[in-house]
N, C-alpha and C positions, 0 to 999 in steps of 0.2 A: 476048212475053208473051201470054198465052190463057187461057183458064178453064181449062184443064188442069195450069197451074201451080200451085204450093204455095204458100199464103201464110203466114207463123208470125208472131202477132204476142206478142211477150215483155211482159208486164202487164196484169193483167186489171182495172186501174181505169176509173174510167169513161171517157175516151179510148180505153185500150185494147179494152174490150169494146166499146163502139161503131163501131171500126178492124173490130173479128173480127165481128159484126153485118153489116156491109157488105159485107166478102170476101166471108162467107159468102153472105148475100143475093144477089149477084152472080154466084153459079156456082160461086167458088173454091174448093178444098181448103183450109181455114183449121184452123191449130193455134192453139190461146188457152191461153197457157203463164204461169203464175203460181204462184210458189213458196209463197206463203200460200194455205193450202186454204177457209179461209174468205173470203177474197176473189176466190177462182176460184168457189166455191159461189153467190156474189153474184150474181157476174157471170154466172152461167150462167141464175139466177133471174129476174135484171135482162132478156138478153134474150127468154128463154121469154116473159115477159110485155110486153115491147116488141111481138115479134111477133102476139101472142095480141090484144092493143090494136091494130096494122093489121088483124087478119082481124073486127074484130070494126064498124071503120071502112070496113071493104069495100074498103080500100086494099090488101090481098093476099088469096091464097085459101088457103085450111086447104092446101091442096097446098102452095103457095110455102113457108109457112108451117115446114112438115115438111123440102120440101128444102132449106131453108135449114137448120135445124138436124142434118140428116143430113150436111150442106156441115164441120159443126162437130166439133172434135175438142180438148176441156179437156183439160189435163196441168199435173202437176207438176214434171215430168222432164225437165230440159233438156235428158238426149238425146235429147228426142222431137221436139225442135225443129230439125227436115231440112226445107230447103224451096227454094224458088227466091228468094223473096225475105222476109228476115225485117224487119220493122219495130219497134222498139221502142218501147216508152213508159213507161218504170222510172222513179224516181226524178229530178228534175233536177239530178243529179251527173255532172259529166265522167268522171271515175275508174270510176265503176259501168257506164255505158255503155261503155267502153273496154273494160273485165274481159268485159264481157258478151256484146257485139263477138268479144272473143280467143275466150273458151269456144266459143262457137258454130262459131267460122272452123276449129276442129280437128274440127268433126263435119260440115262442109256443105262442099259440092263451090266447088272456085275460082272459081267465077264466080255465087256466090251472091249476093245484092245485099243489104246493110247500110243500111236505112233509118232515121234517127233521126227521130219525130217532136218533137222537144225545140220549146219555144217561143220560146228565145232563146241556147242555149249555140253554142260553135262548133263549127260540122263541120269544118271544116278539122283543129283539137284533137284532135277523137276523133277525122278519119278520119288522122290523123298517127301515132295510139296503135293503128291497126290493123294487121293485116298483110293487102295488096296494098289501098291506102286510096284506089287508082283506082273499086273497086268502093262507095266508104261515099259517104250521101249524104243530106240532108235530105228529108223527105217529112213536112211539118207540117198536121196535119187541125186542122179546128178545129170546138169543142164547141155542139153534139151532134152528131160526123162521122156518125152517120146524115142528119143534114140537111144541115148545109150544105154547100156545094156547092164552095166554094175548096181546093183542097190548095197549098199554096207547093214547090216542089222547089228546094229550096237545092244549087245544085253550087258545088263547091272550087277550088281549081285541079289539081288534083289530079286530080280525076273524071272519066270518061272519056266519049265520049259514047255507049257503050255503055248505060253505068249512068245514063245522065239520060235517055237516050231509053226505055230499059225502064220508068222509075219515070213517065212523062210518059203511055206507053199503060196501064200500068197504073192510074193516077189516074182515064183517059179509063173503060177499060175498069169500073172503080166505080163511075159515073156525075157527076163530078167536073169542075170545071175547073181542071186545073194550071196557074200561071203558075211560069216557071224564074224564080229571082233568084238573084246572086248572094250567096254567103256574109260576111254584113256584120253586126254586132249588131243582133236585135231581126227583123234580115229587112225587109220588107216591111211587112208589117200591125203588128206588133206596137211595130216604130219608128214609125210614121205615129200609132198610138193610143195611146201613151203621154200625149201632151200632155192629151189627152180625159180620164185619169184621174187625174193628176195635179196637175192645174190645175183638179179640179174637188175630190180631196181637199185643197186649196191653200184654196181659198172656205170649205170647213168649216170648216178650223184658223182659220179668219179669224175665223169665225162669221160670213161676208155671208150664207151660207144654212144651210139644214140640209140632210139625206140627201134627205128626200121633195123639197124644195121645188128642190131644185136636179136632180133625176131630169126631175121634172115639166116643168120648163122646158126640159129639154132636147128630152124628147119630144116638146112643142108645138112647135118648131120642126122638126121632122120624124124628129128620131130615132126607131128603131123600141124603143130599151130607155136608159133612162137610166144616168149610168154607176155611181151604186152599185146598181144590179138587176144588171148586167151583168157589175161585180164578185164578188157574192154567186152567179150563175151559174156563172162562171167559178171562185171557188174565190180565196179571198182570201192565201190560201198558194200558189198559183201565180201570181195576177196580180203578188202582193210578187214574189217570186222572180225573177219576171219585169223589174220596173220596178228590181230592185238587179242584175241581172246587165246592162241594157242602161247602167246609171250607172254601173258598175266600167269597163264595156267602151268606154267614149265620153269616159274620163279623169273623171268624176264635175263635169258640170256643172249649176249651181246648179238650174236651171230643171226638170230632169230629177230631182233629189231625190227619194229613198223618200219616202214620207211618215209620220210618227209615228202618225198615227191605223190606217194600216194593220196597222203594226209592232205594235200594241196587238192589234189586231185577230187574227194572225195567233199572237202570243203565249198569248193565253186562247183558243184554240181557239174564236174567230168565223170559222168559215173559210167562212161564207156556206149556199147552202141545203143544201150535203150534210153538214152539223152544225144543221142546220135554225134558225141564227141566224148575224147577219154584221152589212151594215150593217139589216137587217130580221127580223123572225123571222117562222119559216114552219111 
């Protein structure tokens, strides 16, 4: 892997434009492929003025600025999606990943690399649903992947260590620290913080606290974001999706429980600041 490789990242929401942000930042040849022209439009918007906001912070220069977006290439087209290694970020459905996985493996050379950044489904699954699923493989960024710094690389058993060692210097090469885990529900991080949001929408249902008062205290004991800010950050239709796919997958223990207030939440479209109301409005 080297700046000379291709990167294609398949969804241009915010994960994913933040994924092609980065590539690109970083040297790469990056395609930012999304089937809705208004949400590729977004996303093209989004990062012009990401960057335009570091050059403006003295964080990069009108240069960097340009070759990054010269680094960039929007499409609608998914034959335009040729690359050395494609990552997704679609939809959190197994089947769509799969389909999407297939499509692409008929226009990109065998040893293309299949990265799903998904935050909780299985790779094992989809790289099962692929053809040659030595090459498929977790590569999970997490939100705002311009910043932070962790990428998790979920390998299978299945996966080779061609394909973990490629995704491991690529991560490095973004400026990143990949840690490998294996393919388990939830992964790493996102099983570890469950309990964190779950047991604190558990206090609400109770009424021992409310949103703020239980953010508040958590912060005071050193948290850097409380966990309904962190929610509302995150995207309250993903972190659900997230805390119901890791309770199907763990046999559905009591403690791990969705929570209703979420479920409500996620229903009337509170999906947190990017509907600019959740458990706060913004």
């Amino acid at each position: 892997m080297n700046p000379g490789s291709i990167i294609c990242i398949c969804g241009a929401g915010t994960m994913g434009s933040g994924i092609a942000q980065t590539a690109a930042s970083s040297g790469f040849s990056t395609i930012l492929y999304e089937l809705n022209d208004a949400i590729l439009e977004k996303a093209s918007t989004s990062i012009e003025k990401n960057l335009q906001s570091l050059v403006e912070k003295r964080k990069i220069t009108g240069t960097a600025k340009e070759e990054t977006l010269n680094n960039l290439r929007f499409t609608n087209n998914l034959h335009d999606c040729v690359g050395d290694v494609i990552i997704e970020a679609i939809v959190e459905k197994t089947d769509a990943k799969i389909a999407l996985f297939n499509q692409l493996a008929e226009i990109n050379h065998s040893k293309t690399v299949f990265a799903s950044n998904t935050s909780s489904l299985s790779i094992t699954k989809i790289a099962k649903g692929v053809k040659n699923p030595e090459r498929v493989i977790g590569m999970h960024f997490f939100n705002p992947a311009t910043i932070m710094k962790l990428v998790e690389v979920v390998k299978t058993d299945l996966t080779n260590e061609q394909t973990a060692n490629a995704i491991i210097e690529l991560s490095q090469l973004l400026g990143k620290t990949p840690v490998l885990c294996k393919d388990s529900p939830g992964f790493i991080v996102n099983r570890v913080a469950r309990p964190y949001y779950i047991e604190s929408l558990r206090l609400a249902e109770e009424n021992t606290g409310d949103f703020t008062t239980i953010d508040s205290l958590m912060e005071s004991t050193g948290f850097k974001m409380g966990p309904f800010k962190l929610m509302d950050l995150i995207g309250n239709d993903i972190n659900y999706a997230v805390s119901c796919s890791i309770y199907e997958q763990l046999d559905k223990p009591e403690r791990l429980k969705p929570s209703s207030i979420q479920k409500e939440k996620v229903e009337t479209g509170q999906l947190g600041k990017k509907t600019n109301k959740g458990y706060y409005s913004y």
